[in-house]
Rosetta silent file (secondary structure, phi, psi, omega in degrees, C-alpha in Angstrom):
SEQUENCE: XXXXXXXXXXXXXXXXXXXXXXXXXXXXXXXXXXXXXXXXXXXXXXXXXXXXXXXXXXXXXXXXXXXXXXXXXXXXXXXXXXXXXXXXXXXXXXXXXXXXXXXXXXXXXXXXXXXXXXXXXXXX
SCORE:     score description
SCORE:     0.000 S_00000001
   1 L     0.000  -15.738 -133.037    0.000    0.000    0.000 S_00000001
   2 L  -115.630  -52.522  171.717    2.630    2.356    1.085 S_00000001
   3 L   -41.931  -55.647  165.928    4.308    1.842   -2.728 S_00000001
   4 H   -24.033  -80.008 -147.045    1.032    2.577   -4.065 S_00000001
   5 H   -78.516   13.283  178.768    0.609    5.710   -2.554 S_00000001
   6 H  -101.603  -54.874 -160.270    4.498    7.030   -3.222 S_00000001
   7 H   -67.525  -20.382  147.200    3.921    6.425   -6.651 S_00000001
   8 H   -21.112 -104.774  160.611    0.735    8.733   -6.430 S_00000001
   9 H     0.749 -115.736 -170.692    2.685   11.128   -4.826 S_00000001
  10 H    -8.158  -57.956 -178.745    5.517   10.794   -7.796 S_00000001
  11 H   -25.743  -94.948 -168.958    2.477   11.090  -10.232 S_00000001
  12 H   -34.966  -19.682  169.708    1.212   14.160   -8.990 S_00000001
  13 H  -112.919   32.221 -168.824    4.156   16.065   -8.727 S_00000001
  14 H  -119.764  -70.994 -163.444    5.434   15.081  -12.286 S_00000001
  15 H   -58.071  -34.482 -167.759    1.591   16.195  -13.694 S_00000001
  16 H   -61.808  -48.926  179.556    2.547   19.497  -11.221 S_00000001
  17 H   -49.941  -61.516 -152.984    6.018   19.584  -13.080 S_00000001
  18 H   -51.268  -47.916 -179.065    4.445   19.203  -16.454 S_00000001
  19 H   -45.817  -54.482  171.045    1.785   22.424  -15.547 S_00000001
  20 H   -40.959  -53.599  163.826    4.567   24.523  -14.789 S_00000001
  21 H   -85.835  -84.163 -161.831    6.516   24.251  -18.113 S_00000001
  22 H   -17.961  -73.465 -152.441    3.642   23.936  -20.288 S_00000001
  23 H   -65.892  -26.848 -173.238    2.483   27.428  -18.657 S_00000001
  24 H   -81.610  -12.723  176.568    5.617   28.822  -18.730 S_00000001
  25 H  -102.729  -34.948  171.466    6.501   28.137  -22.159 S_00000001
  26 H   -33.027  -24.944 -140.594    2.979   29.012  -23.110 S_00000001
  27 L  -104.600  -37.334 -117.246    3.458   32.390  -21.758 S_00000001
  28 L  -137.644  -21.658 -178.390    6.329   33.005  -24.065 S_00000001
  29 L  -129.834   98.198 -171.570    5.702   30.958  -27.441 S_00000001
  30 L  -109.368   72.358 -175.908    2.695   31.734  -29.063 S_00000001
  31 L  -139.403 -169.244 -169.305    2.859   29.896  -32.735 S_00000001
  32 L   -75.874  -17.187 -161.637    1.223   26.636  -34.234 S_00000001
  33 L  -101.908  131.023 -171.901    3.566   24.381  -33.320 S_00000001
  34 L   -69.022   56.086  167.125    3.138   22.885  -29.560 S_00000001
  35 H   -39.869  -41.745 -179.909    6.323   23.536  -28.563 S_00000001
  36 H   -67.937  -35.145 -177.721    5.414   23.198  -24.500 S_00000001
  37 H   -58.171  -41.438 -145.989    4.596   19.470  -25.030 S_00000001
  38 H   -64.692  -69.308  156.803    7.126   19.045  -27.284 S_00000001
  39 H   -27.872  -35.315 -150.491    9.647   20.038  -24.675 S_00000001
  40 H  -110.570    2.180  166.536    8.186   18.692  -22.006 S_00000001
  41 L  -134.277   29.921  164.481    8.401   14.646  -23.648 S_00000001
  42 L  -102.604  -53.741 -170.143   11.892   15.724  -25.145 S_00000001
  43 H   -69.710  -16.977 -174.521   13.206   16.192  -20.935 S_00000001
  44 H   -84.424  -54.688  172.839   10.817   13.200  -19.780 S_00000001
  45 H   -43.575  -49.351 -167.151   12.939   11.025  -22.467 S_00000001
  46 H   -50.601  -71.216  173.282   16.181   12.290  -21.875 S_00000001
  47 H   -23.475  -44.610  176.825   15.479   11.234  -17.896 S_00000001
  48 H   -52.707  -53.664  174.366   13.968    8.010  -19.031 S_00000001
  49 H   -47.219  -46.150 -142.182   17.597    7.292  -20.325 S_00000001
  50 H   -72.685  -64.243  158.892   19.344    8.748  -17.485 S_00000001
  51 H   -20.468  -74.131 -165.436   16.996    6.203  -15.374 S_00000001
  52 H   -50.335  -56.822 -174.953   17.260    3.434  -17.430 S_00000001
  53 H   -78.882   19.522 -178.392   20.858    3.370  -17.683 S_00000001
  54 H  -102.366  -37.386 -160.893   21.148    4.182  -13.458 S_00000001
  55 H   -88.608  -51.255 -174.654   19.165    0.834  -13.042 S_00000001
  56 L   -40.492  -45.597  179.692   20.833   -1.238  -15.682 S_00000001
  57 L   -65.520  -17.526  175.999   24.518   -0.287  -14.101 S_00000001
  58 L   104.435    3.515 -166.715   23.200   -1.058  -10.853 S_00000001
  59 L   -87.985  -21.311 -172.429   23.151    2.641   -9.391 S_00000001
  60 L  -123.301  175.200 -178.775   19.548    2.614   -8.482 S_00000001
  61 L  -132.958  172.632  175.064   17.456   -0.349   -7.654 S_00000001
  62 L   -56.499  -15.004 -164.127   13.704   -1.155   -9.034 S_00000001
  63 L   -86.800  -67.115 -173.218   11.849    0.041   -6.544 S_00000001
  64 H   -79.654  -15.836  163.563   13.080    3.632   -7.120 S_00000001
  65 H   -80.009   -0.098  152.361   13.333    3.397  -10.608 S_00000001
  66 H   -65.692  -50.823 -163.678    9.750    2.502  -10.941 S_00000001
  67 H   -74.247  -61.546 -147.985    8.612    5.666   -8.685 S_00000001
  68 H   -84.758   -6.922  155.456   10.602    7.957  -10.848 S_00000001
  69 H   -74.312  -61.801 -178.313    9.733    6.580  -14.115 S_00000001
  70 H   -70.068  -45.654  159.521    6.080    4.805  -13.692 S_00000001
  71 L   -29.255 -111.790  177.435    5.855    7.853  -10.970 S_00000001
  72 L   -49.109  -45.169  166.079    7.194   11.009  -12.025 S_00000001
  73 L   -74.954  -22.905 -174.012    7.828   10.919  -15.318 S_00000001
  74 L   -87.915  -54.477 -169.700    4.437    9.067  -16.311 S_00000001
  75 L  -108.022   26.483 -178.472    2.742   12.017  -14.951 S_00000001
  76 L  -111.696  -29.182 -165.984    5.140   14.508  -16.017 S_00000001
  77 L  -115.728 -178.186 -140.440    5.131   13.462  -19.688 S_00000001
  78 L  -171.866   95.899  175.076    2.141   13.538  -22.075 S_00000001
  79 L   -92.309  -49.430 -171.304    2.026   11.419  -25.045 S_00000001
  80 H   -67.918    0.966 -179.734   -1.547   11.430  -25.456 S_00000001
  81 H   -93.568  -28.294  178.058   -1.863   15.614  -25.243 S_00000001
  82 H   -80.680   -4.237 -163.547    0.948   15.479  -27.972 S_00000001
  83 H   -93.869  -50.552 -173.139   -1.403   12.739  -30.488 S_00000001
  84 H   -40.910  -48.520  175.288   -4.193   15.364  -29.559 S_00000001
  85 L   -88.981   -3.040  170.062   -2.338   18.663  -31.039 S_00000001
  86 H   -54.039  -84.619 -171.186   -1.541   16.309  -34.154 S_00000001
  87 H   -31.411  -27.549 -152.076   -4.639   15.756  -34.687 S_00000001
  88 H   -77.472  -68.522 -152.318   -5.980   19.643  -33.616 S_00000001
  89 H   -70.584  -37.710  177.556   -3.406   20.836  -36.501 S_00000001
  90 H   -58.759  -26.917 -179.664   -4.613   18.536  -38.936 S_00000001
  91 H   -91.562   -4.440  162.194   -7.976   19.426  -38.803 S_00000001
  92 H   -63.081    5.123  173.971   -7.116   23.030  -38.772 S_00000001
  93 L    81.448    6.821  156.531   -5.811   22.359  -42.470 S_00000001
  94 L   -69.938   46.349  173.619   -1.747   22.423  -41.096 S_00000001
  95 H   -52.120  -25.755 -168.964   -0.439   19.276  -42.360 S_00000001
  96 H   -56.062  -70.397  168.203    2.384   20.255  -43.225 S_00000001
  97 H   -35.214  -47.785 -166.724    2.869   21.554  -39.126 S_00000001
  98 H   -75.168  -59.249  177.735    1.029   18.208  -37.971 S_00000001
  99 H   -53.520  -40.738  179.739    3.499   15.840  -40.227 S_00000001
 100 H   -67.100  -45.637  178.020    6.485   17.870  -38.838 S_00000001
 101 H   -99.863   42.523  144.355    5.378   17.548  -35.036 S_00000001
 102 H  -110.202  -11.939  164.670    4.710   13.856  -35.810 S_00000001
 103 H   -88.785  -27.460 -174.315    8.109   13.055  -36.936 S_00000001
 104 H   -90.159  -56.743 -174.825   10.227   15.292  -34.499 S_00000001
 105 H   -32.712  -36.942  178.271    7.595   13.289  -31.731 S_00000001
 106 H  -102.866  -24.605  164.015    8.597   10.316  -32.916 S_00000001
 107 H   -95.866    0.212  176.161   12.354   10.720  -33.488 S_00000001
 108 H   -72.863  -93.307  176.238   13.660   13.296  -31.108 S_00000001
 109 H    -0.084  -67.036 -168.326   12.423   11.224  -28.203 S_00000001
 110 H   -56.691  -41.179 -177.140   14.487    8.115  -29.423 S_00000001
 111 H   -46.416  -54.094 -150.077   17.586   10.703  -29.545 S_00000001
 112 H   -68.763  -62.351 -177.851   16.482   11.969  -26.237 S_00000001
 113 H   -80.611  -51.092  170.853   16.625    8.467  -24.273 S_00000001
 114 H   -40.928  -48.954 -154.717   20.099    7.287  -26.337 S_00000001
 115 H   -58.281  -43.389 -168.211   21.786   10.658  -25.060 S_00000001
 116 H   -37.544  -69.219 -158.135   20.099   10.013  -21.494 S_00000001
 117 H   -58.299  -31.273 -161.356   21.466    6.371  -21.174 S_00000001
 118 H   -45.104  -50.374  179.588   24.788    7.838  -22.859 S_00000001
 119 H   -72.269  -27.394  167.949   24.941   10.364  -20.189 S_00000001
 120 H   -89.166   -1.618  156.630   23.871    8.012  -17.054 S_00000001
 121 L   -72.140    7.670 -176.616   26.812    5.557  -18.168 S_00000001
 122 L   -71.561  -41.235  143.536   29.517    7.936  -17.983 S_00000001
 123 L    -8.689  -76.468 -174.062   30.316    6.460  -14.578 S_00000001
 124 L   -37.105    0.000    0.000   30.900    3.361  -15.959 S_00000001
């Protein structure tokens, strides 16, 4: 029960994170392309590496890499708000905009999580 309710906790202040930069990039970037999501599952990947590669090496154990992954990051990062502004610009007649932030969605990320693990293995 007590796991349960940390990874709650983790959620919520990962969804808290994600409110913060959304609004904050919001207040500053006003064009078609959803730049606060965009950002905001570019830094949740990178971490994901950083994670990934703490618990493969052994630096972290499962327990905490579960809270700060399944946790934090799961309610800090927002795949289904980024399939959502796809969609929004396609039916606003951007395709062009919608095909561009469906390919930087799907390859940045991948980038994002190599550099991560690259960067939590430097230790190694």
């Amino acid at each position: 029960m007590m796991t349960f309710l940390v990874v709650c906790l983790c959620g919520g202040l990962g969804a808290t994170m994600r409110f913060v930069v959304n609004t904050s990039v919001q207040q500053w970037w006003n064009r078609a392309f959803p730049l606060a999501t965009f950002v905001i599952n570019v830094i949740a990947t990178f971490c994901a590496g950083v994670a990934a590669a703490a618990y493969a090496l052994g630096t972290v154990d499962h327990g905490t890499y579960l809270l700060f992954v399944t946790g934090f990051l799961g309610g800090f990062s927002t795949f289904s708000t980024a399939i959502n502004e796809m969609v929004s610009l396609a039916r606003a007649k951007r395709i062009g905009m919608a095909a561009l932030y469906f390919a930087m969605t799907v390859c940045v990320p991948v980038l994002c999580v190599a550099a991560g693990w690259a960067v939590g293995s430097l230790g190694a």
